[in-house]
C-alpha positions as CSV (number, residue, x, y, z in Angstrom):
1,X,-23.1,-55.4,-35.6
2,X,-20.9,-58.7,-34.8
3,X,-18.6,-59.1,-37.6
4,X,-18.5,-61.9,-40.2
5,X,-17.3,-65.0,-38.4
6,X,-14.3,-66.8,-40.3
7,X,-14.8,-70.0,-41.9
8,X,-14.6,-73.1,-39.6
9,X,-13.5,-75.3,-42.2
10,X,-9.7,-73.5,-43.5
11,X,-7.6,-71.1,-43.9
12,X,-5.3,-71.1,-47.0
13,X,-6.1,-74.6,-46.7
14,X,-5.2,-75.4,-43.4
15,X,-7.7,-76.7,-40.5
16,X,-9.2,-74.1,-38.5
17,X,-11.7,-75.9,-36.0
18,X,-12.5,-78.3,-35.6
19,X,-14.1,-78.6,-32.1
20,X,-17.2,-77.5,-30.8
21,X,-17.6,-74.2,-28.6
22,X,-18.8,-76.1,-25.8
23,X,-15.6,-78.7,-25.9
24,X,-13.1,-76.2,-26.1
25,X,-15.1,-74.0,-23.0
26,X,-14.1,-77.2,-21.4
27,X,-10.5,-77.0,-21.8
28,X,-10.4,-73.2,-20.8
29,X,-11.9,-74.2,-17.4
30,X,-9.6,-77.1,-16.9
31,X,-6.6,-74.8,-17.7
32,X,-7.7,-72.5,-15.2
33,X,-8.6,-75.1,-12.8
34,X,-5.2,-75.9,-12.7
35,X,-3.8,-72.0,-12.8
36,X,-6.4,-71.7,-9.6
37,X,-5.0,-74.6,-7.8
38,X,-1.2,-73.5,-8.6
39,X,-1.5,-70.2,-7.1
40,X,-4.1,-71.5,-4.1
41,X,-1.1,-74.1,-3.4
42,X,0.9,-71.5,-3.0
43,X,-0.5,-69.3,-1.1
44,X,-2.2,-71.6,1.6
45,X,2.2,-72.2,2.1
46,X,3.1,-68.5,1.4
47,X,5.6,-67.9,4.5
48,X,9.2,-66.0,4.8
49,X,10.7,-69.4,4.8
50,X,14.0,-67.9,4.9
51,X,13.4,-67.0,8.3
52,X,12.3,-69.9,9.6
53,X,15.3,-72.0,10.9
54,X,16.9,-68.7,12.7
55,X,14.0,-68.4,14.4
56,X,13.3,-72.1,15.4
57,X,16.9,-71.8,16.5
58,X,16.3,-68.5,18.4
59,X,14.0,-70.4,19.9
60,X,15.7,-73.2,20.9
61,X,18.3,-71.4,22.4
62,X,15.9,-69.6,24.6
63,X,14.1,-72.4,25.8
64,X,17.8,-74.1,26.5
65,X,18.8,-71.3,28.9
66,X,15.7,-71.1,30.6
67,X,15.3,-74.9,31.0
68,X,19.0,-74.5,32.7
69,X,17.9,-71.6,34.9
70,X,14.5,-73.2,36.1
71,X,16.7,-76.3,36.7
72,X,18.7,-74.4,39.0
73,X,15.5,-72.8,40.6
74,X,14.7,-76.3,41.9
75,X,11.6,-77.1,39.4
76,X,11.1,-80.4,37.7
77,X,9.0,-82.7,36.4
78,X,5.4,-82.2,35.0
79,X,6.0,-78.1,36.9
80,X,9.6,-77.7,34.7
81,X,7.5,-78.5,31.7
82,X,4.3,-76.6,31.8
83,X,6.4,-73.6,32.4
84,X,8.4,-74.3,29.8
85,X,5.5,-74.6,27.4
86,X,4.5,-71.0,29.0
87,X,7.6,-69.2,28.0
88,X,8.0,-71.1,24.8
89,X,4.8,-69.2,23.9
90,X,6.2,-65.9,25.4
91,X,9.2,-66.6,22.9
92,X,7.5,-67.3,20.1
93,X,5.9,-64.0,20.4
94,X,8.9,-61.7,21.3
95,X,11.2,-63.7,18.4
96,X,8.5,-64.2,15.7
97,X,10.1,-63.3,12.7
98,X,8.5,-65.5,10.0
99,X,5.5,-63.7,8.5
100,X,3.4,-64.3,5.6
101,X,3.5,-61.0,4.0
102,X,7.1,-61.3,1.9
103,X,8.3,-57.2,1.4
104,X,8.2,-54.1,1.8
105,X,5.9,-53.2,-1.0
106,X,2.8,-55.4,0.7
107,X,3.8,-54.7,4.6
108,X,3.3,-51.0,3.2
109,X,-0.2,-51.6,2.2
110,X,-1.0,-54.0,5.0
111,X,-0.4,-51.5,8.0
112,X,-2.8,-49.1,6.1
113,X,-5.6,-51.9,5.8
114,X,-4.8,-52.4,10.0
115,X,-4.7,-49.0,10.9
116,X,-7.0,-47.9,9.6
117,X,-9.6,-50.7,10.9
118,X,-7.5,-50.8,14.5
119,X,-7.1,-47.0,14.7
120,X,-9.2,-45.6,12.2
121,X,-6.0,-43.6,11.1
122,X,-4.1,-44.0,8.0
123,X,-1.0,-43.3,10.1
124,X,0.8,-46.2,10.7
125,X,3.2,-45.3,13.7
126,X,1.9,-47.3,16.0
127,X,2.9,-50.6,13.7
128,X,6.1,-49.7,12.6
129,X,8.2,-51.9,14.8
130,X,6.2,-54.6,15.9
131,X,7.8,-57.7,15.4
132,X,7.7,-58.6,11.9
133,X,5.8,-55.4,11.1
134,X,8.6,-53.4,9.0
135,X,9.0,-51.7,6.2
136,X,10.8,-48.8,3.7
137,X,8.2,-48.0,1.8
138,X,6.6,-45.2,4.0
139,X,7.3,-41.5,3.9
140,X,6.5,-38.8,6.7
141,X,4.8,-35.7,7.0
142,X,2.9,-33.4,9.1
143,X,-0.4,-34.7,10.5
144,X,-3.9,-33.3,10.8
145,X,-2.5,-32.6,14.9
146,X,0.6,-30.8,13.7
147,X,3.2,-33.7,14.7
148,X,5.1,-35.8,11.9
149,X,3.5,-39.0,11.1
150,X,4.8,-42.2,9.3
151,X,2.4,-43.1,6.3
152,X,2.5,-45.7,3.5
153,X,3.6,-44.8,0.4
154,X,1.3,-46.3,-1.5
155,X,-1.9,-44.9,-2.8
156,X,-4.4,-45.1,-0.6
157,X,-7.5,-46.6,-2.4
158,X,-6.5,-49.8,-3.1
159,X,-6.0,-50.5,0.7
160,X,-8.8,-48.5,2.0
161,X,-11.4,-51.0,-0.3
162,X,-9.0,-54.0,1.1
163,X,-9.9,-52.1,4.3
164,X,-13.4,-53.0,4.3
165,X,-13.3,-56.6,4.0
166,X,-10.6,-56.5,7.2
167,X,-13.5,-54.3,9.1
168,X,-15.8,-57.2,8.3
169,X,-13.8,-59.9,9.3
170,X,-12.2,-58.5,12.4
171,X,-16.3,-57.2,13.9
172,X,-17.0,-60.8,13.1
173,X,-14.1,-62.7,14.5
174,X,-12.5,-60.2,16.7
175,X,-9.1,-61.6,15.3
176,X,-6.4,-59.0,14.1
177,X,-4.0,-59.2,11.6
178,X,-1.4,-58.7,14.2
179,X,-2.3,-61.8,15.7
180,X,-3.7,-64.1,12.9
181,X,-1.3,-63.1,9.7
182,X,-1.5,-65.7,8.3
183,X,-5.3,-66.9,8.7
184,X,-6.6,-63.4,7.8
185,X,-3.3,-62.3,5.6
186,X,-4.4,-65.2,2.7
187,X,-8.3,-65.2,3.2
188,X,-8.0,-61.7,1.8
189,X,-5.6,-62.3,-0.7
190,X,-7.6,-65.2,-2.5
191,X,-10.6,-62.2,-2.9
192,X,-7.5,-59.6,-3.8
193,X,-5.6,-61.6,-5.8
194,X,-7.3,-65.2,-7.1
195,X,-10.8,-64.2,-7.7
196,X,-9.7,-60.9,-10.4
197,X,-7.4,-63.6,-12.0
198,X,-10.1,-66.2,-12.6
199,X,-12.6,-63.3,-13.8
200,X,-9.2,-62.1,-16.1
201,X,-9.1,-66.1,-16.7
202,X,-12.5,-66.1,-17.8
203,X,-12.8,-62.9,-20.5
204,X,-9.6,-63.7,-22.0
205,X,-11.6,-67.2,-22.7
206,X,-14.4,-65.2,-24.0
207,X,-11.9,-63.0,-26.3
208,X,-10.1,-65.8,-27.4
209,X,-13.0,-67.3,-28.5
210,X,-14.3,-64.3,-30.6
211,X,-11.0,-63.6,-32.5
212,X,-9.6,-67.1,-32.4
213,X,-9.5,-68.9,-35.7
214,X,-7.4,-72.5,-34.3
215,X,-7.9,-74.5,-31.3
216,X,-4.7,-75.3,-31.3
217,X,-4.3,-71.6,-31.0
218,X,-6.7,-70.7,-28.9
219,X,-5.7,-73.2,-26.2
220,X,-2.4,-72.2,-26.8
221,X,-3.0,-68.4,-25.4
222,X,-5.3,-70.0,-22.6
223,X,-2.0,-71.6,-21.2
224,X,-0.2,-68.4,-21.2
225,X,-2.6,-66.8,-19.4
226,X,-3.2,-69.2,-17.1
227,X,0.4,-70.4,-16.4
228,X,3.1,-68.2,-18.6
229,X,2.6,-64.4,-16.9
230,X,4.2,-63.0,-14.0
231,X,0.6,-62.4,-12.6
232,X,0.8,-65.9,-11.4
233,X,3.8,-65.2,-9.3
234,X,2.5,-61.9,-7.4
235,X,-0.7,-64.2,-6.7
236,X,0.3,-64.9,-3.1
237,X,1.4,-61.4,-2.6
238,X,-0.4,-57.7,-2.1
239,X,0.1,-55.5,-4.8
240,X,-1.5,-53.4,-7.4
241,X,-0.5,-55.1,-10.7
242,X,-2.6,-58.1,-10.1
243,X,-5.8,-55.8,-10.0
244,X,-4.5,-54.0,-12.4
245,X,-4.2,-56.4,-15.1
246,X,-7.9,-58.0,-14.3
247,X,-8.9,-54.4,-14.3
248,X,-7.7,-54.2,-17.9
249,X,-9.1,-56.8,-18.8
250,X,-12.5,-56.2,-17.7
251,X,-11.8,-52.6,-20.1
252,X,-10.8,-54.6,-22.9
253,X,-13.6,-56.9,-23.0
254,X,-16.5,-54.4,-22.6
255,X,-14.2,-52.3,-25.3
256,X,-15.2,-55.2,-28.1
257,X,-18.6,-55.4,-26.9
258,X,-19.3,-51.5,-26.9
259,X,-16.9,-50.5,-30.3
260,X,-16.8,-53.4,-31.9
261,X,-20.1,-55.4,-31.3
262,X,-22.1,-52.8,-31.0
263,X,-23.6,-52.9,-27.8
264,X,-24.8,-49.6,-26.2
265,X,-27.0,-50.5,-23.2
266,X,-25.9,-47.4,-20.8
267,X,-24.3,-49.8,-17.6
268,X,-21.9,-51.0,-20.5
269,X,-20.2,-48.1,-20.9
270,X,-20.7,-46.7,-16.9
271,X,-18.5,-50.4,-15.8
272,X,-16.0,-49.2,-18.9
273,X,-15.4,-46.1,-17.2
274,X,-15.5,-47.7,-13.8
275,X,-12.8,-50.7,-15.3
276,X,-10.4,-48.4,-17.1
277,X,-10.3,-45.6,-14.5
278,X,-9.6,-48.2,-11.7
279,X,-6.8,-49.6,-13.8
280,X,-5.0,-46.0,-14.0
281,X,-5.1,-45.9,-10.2
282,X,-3.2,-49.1,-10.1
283,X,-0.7,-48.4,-12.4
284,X,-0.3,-44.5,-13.0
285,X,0.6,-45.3,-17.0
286,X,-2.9,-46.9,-17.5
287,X,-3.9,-43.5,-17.5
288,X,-3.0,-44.3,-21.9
289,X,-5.3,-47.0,-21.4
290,X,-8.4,-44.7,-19.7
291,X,-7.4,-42.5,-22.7
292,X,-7.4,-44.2,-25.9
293,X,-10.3,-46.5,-24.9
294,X,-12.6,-42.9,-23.9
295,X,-11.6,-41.5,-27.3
296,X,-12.7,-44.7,-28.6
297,X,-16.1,-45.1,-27.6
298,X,-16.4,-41.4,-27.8
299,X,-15.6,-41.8,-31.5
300,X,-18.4,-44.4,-32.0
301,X,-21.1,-43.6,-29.1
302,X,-20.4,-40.0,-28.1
303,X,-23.9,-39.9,-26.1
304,X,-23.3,-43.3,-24.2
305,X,-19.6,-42.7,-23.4
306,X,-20.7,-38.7,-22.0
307,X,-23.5,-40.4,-19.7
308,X,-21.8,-43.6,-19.0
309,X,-18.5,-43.4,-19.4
310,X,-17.9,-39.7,-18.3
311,X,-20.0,-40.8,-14.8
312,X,-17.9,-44.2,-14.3
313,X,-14.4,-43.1,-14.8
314,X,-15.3,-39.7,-12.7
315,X,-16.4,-42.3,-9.5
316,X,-12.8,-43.6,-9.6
317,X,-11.5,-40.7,-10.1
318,X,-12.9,-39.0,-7.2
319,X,-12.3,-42.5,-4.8
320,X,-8.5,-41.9,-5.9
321,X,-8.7,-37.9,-5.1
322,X,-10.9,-38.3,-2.1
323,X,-8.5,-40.8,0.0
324,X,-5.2,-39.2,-0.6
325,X,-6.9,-36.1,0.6
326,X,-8.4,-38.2,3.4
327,X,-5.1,-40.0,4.4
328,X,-2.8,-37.0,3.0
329,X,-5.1,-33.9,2.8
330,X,-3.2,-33.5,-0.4
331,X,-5.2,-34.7,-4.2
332,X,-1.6,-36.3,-5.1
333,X,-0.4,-39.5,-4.1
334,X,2.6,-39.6,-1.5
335,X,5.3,-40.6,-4.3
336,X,4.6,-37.2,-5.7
337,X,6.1,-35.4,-2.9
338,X,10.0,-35.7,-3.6
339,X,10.9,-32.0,-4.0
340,X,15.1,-31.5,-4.4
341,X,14.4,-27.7,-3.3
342,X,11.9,-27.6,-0.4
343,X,12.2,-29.9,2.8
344,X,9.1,-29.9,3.9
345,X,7.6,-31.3,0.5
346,X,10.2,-34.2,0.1
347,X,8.5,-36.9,2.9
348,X,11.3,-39.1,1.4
349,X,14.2,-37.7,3.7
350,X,12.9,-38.1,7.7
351,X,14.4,-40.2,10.8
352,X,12.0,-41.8,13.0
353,X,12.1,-44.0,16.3
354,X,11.4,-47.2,16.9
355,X,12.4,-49.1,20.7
356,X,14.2,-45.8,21.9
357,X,16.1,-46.5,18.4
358,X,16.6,-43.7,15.9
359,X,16.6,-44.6,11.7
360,X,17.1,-42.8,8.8
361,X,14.7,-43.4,6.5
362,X,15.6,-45.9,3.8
363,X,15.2,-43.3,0.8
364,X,18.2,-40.9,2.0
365,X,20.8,-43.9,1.5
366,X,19.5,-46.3,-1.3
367,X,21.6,-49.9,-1.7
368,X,21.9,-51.8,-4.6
369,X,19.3,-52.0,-7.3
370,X,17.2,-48.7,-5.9
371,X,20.4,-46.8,-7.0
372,X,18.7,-47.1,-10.2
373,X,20.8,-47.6,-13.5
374,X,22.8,-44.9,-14.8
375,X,22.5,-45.5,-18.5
376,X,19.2,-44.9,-20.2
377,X,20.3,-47.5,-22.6
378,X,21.6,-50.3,-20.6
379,X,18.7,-49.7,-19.1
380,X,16.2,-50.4,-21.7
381,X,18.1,-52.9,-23.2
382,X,17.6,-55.1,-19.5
383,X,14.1,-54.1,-19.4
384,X,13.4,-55.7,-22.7
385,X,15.9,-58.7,-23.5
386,X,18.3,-58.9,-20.5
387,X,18.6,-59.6,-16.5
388,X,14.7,-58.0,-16.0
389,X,13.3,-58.1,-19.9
390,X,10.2,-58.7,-20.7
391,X,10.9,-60.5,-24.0
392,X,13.6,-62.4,-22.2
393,X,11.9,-63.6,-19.3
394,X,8.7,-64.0,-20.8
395,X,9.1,-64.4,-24.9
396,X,5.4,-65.5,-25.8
397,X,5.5,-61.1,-26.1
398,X,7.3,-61.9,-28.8
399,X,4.2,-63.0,-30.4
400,X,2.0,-60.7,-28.9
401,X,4.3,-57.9,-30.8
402,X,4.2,-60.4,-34.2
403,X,0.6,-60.7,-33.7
404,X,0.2,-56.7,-33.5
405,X,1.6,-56.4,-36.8
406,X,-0.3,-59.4,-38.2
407,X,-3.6,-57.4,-36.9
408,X,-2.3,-54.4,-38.3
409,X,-2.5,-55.0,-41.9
410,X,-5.8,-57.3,-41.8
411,X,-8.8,-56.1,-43.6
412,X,-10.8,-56.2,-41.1
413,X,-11.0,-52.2,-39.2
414,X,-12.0,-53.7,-35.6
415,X,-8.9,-55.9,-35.9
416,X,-6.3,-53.1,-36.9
417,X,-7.9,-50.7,-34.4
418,X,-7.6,-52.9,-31.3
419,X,-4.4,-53.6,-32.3
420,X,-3.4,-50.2,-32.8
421,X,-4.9,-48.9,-29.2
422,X,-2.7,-52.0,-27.7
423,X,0.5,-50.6,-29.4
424,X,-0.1,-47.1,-28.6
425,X,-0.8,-47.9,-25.1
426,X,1.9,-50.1,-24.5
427,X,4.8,-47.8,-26.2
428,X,3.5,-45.1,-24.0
429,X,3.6,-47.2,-20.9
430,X,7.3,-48.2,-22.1
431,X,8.4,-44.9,-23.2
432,X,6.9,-43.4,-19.9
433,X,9.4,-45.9,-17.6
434,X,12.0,-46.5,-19.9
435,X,12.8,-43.1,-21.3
436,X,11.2,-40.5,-18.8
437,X,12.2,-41.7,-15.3
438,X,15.3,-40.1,-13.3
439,X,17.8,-42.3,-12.8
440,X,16.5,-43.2,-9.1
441,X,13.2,-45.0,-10.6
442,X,15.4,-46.9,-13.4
443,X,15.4,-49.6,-10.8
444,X,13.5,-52.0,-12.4
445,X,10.8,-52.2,-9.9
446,X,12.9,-52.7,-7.4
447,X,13.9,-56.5,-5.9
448,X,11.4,-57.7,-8.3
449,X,11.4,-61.4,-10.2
450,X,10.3,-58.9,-13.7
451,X,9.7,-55.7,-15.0
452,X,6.6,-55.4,-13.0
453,X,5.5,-51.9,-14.2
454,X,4.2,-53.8,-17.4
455,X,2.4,-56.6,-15.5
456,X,-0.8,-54.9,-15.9
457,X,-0.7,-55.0,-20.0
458,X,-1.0,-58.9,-20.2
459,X,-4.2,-59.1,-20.7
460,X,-4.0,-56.7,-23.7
461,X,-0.7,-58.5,-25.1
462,X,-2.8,-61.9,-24.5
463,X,-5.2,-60.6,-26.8
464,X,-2.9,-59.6,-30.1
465,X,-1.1,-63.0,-29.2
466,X,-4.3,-64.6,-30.8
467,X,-3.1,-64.1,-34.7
468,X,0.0,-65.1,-33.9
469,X,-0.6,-68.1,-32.1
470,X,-3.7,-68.9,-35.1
471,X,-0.4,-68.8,-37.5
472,X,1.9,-70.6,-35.9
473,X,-0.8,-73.4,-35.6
474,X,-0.4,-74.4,-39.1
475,X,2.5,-76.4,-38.7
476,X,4.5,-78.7,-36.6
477,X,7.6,-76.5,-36.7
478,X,5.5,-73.3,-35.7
479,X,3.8,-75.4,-32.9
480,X,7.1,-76.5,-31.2
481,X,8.5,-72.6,-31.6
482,X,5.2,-71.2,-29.8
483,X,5.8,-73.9,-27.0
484,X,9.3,-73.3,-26.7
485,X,8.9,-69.8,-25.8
486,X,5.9,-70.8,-23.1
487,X,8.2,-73.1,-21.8
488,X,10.5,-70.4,-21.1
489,X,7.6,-68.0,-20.0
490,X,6.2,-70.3,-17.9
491,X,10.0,-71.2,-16.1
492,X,10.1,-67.3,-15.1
493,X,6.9,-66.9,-13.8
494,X,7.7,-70.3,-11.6
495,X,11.2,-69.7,-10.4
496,X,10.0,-67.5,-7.4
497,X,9.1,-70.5,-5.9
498,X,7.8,-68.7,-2.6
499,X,8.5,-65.5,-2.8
500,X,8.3,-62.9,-6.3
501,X,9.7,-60.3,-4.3
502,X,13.7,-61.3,-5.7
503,X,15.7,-61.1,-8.6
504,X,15.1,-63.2,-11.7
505,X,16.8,-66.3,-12.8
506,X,18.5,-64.2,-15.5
507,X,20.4,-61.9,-13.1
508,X,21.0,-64.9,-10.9
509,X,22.3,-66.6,-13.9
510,X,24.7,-63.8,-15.3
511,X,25.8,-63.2,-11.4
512,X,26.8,-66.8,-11.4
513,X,28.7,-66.0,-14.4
514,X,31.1,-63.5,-12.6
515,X,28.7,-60.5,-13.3
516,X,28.7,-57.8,-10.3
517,X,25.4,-57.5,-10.2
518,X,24.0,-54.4,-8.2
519,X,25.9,-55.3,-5.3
């Protein structure tokens, strides 16, 4: 049964809404018209522009000597130029170094997604070292033909489905992502990356309009989806918290309709189980989320969540299994394989060759930040409030934590048990990274612009901002507080201007301040 809808008119005497359904519908889709066209911007320019004046100058250069030398050879004229324009293309090949895919973390996942459509192999050898085509986030281990093989290490089902649309592309074009990066690189990240956002976009609208009491309020947590998380950052990048978060998203909606609205047609509960298992195998510590929301629905629908549920999360589940035993011929995912004891099970510590050129692998010498932090607690105290925090670089939590509480105590049991699954997920997700990692995974997520292992839980955290944001609606002084801390929200999640993969104003800020940093 839908629960009683609040009164339209007040609350304690203040005004509630005042706008119709439809007119407010109208905002939401201008506010993610203009989230869409951001991160669109950005990605049609995405490009390692740090890199781009060496190589123009490499270049140069180049084409300097050779113009000298063909000089010298006698050649002139219309001849000295149309060989020049031959080797400037040879050049540009041999020196490319800008590329559209900005780290490690993505070039990992790429070379999967192209060799696996150019060699039908999830080893990725054969790529490591082309130009531009590098990376540290690989591991090695024995093969299917008995020789040591470089693989991502990354989880493999997020890249094989990625695969798919590359297959598609590459039969109908014939172009490869070695030769059109940039073409093919963003086509596939606008159906990776901007298409889950608008559908996140979209049922945090719906949400917002179900629990929302204000407009003021309501439009208020619209903007901080669409403009004040990190998510928008890692738009124009490959990674697994983007899908991740409109993964939870998609849970948490079809969570109110099942639970809480009563809805119990059986392909509800099958895309529940699909949704929340998918989000555990893009960020391991979802695995609360595929939890809490199963014991859930099993509370109120055991029969529904057994044949729907049970079936949906078990597809994923075997998707996951099945491709790390098809890329790995082990069920666990590469990053599981660090063994301290036995050689052969760490595929962490390996040299490989690339250009007659031996290297140790990245993982047996770590620099700076992938040190990890020593301390536990200055550990937790960064992650939360300091150089990588997620209240500091992105405070509207702050109200997603008061708007928990505010839930918490309400009369209303659908209310205090959303809440309550959002708190127990995201202490376990906290408590899981904060408190339970070695010191070499207290890095933070690496040379990251935010705590990124928590990306994933906006969409929940958007949800319990919606009290919050309906209080602070009452008055001038609560609206300027609430915008304050979006303005500040909204600064992180813009200061990677082109590229998320680097350190956050904050610890550019206190390193600017004579701090040492990570060196």
């Amino acid at each position: 049964m839908m629960e009683t809808q609040l009164d339209s008119r007040s609350i304690n005497n203040h005004p509630v809404s005042s706008l119709t359904a439809a007119v407010r519908w109208g905002v939401y889709v201008l506010l993610i018209a203009v989230a869409v066209g951001n991160m669109m911007g950005r990605l049609l320019a995405v490009n390692s522009v740090d890199f781009a004046r060496l190589e123009s100058f490499r270049i140069k250069q180049r084409l300097d000597e050779t113009r000298e030398q063909l000089a010298l050879e006698g050649l002139e004229g219309q001849a000295l130029e149309g060989r020049l324009a031959e080797e400037e293309q040879r050049f540009r090949k041999e020196i490319r170094l800008q590329r559209p895919f900005l780290s490690a973390n993505d070039r990992s996942r790429w070379m999967t997604i192209r060799s696996l459509v150019e060699h039908g192999t999830y080893e990725i050898d054969s790529i490591v070292g082309q130009p531009t085509w590098d990376t540290i986030d690989m591991v090695q281990h024995v093969g299917r033909d008995g020789q040591k093989h470089l693989y991502s290490s990354k989880p493999p089902l997020l890249a094989t489905l990625l695969a798919g649309e590359y297959w598609l592309i590459h039969r109908i074009t014939g172009a490869t992502l070695g030769d059109h990066p940039y073409e093919i690189g963003r086509a596939m990240l606008v159906t990776a990356n901007i298409l889950p956002l608008v559908l996140m976009y979209v049922l945090i609208a719906s949400l917002v309009e179900r629990f929302g009491a204000t407009d003021w309020g309501r439009f208020f947590v619209m903007a901080s989806a669409t403009m004040g998380t990190m998510l928008n950052a890692f738009a124009v990048t490959l990674n697994n918290h983007v899908v991740g978060a409109a993964s939870a998203a998609v849970t948490a909606f079809l969570l109110v309709r099942i639970a809480y609205d009563g809805e119990r047609r059986w392909h509800y509960f099958l895309l529940a189980g699909v949704a929340a298992a998918f989000t555990a195998t893009c960020d391991l510590p979802a695995t609360a989320l595929l939890a809490a929301v199963a014991a859930a629905l099993l509370w109120r629908a055991p029969r529904e969540t057994l044949l729907g549920f049970v079936p949906g999360a078990a597809i994923i589940a075997a998707a996951f299994f099945g491709t790390n035993w098809l890329a790995h011929e082990r069920l666990a995912p590469p990053y599981a394989f660090r063994s301290t004891t036995n050689a052969s099970e760490n595929w962490y510590h390996y040299t490989y060759t690339v250009n007659g050129r031996e290297i140790q692998s990245y993982w047996q010498n770590r620099q700076g930040i992938d040190r990890g932090e020593a301390s536990k607690i200055d550990y937790a105290v960064h992650a939360l409030v300091g150089h990588h925090g997620i209240f500091s670089l992105t405070p509207i939590w702050l109200l997603s934590v008061m708007g928990s509480f505010m839930w918490l105590v309400s009369p209303e049991c659908s209310r205090r048990g959303l809440a309550a699954l959002v708190l127990a997920v995201s202490g376990a997700c906290l408590v899981f990274f904060i408190g339970l990692r070695p010191q070499e995974d207290r890095n933070y997520g690496g040379m990251t612009s935010g705590f990124r292992w928590v990306f994933w839980l906006a969409p929940l955290w958007l949800i319990v901002l919606v009290p919050a944001a309906d209080r602070l609606a009452r008055s001038r002084v609560g609206q300027a507080i609430a915008a304050v801390l979006l303005s500040f929200s909204v600064l992180s999640a813009s200061y990677p201007t082109w590229n998320p993969w680097v350190q956050p104003w904050i610890y550019n800020w206190l390193t600017s301040c004579g701090w040492k940093g990570f060196g």
